[in-house]
C-alpha positions in Angstrom: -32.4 5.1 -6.0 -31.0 1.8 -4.6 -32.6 0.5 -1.2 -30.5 0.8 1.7 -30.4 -2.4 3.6 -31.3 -2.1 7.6 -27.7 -3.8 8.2 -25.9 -0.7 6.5 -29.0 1.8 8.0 -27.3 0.3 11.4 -23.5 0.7 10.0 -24.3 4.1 9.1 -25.9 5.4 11.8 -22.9 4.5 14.1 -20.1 6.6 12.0 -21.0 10.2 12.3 -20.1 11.7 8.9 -19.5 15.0 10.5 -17.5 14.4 12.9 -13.7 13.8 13.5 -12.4 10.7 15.4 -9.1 10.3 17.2 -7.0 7.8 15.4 -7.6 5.8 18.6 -11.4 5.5 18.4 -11.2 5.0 14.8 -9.4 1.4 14.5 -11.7 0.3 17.4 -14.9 1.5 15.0 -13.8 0.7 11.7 -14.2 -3.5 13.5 -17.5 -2.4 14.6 -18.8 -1.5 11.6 -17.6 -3.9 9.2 -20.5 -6.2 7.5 -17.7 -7.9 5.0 -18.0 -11.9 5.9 -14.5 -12.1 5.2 -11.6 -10.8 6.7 -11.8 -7.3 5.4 -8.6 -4.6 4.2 -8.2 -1.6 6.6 -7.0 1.4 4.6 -5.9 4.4 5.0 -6.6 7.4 2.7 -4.4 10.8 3.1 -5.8 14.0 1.3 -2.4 16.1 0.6 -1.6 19.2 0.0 0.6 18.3 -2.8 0.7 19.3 -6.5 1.2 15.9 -8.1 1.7 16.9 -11.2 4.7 18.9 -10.1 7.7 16.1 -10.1 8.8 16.9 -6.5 5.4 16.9 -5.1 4.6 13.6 -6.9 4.9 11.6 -3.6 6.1 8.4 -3.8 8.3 5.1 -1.4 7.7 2.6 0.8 6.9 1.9 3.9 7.3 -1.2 6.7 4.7 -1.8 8.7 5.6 -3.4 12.1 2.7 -5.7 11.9 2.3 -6.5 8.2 -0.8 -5.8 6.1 -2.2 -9.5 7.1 -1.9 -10.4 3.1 0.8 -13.2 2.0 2.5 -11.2 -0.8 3.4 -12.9 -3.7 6.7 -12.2 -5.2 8.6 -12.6 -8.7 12.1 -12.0 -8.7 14.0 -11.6 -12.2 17.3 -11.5 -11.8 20.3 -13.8 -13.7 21.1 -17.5 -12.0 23.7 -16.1 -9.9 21.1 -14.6 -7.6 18.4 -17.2 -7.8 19.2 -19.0 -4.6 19.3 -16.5 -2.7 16.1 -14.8 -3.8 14.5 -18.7 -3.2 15.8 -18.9 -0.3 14.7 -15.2 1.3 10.8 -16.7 0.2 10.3 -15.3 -3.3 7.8 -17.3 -4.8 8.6 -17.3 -8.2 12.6 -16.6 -9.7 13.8 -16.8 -13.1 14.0 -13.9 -15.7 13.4 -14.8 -19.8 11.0 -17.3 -18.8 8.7 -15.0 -16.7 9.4 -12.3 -19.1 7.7 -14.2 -21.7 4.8 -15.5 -19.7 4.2 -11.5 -18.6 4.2 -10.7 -22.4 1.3 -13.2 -22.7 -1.0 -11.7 -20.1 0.4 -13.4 -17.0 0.4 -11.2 -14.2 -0.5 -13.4 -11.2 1.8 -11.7 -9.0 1.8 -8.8 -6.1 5.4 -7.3 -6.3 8.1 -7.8 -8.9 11.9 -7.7 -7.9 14.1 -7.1 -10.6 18.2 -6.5 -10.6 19.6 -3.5 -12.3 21.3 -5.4 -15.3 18.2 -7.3 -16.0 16.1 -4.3 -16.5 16.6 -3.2 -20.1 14.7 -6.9 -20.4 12.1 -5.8 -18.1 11.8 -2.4 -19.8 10.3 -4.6 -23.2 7.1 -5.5 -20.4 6.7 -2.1 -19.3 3.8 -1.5 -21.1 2.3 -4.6 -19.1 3.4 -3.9 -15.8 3.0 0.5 -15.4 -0.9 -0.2 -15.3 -0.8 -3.0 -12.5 1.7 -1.0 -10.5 4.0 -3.9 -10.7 6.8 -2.3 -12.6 10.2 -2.4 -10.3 11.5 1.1 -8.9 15.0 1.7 -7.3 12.7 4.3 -5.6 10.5 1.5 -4.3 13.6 -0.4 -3.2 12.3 -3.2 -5.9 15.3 -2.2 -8.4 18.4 -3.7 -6.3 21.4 -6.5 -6.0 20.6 -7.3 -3.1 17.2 -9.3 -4.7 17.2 -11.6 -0.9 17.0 -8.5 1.5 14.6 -6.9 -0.8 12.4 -10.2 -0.7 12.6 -10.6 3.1 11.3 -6.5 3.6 8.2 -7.2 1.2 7.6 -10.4 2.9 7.7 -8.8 6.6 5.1 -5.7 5.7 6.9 -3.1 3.8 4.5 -2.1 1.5 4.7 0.8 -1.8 2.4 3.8 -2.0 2.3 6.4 -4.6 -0.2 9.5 -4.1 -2.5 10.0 -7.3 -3.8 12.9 -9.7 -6.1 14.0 -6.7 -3.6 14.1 -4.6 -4.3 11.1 -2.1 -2.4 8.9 -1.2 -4.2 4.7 -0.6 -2.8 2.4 1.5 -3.5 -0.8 3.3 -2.6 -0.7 7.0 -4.2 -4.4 7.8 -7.3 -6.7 8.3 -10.3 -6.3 10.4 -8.6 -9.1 12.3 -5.7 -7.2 13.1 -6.2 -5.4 17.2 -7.1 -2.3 17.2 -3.4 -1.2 18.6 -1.9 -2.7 15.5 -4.3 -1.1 13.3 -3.3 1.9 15.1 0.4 1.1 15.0 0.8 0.4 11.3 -1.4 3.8 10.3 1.2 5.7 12.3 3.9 4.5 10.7 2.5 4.8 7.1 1.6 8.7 8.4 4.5 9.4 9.7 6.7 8.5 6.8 4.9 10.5 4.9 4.8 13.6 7.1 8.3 13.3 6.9 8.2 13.2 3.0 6.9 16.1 2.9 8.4 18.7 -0.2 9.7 22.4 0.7 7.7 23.1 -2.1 4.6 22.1 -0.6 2.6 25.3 0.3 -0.5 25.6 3.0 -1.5 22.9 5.1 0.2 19.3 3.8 -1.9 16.6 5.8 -5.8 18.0 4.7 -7.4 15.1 5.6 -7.1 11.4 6.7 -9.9 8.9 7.0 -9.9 5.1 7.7 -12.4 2.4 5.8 -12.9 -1.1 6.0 -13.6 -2.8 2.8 -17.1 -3.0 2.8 -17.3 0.3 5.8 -18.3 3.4 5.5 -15.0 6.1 5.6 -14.4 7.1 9.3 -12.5 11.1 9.3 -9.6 11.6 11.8 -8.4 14.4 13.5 -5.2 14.9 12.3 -4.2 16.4 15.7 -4.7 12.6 17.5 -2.0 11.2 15.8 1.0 13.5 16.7 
């Protein structure tokens, strides 16, 4: 059995593993307890009551956060030349389309979000195999299948974030740094829960929000009462 350090001993014995915090008390914690020497991800992880194997229960968007995640994402935009301005000019950091298409094919990946337009995407399609894995693959359902390639920049660029829950049905999502005030940390898991309160299916039986917790990178998982954050 590995040896528990006296640093987590101390971590540990702060977060009560059987108890539930208000959302509140939570964001203030999760700093407390953070032993990461860089400046950690806050996430949020919702246990739902959701089939996902059932197509309407799959949950799946996006999300802005009002105060960003505290990471510089990177984008690609493929699109034709028509549109290339404007995607360089809304921040994109890399623009083109056969090019990058290639380069992907080749292992290339070095990217956080891909923006792609409609009529580009029977090209993109040939890369699928590439980018499903990563979770880079564009989505009209993710807003990163559009025309409007500069808006769509600008939202990823200013916190709106994708999320997609999985075969357990629980849905991961960043919500910011250790950096970031507690009210902000606070702010942005609000608006991540909310959205997806509001997502919920009419096919979704029982109790939909089952559990939420909140972890540092390097913390132990901090429950919340469900109840604090209505």
């Amino acid at each position: 059995m590995a040896k528990v350090s006296k640093k987590r001993q101390a971590v540990n014995a702060k977060v009560d593993s059987t108890k539930l915090y208000s959302l509140r008390d939570a964001v203030t914690l999760v700093k407390e307890v953070n032993t990461a020497k860089f400046d950690a991800s806050v996430d949020v992880h919702v246990r739902l009551g959701v089939d996902p194997r059932k197509a309407d229960q799959a949950i799946r968007g996006t999300v802005s956060l009002p105060h960003g995640t505290g990471k510089v994402k990177r984008v690609l935009v493929l699109c034709t030349p028509d549109k290339e301005a404007e995607a360089k000019a809304a921040g994109a950091d890399y623009v083109g389309l056969d090019e990058f298409i290639t380069k992907i094919s080749q292992g290339w990946t070095d990217v956080d979000v891909i923006i792609a337009m409609p009529s580009v995407m029977a090209k993109v399609g040939q890369i699928g195999r590439i980018l499903g894995p990563r979770g880079l693959m564009p989505n009209p359902k993710t807003g990163t299948v559009t025309i409007n390639v500069g808006a769509a920049v600008e939202e990823v660029k200013a916190g709106k974030i994708s999320f997609r829950v999985d075969k357990y049905g629980i849905i991961h999502s960043p919500v910011g740094r250790v950096s970031f005030t507690p009210e902000k940390l606070a702010e942005n898991a609000i608006e991540l829960i909310s959205t997806l309160e509001r997502m919920k299916p009419s096919t979704a039986k029982g109790t939909y929000m089952k559990s939420i917790s909140l972890a540092s990178t390097m913390s132990p998982g901090i429950s919340i009462d469900t109840k604090s954050i209505k």
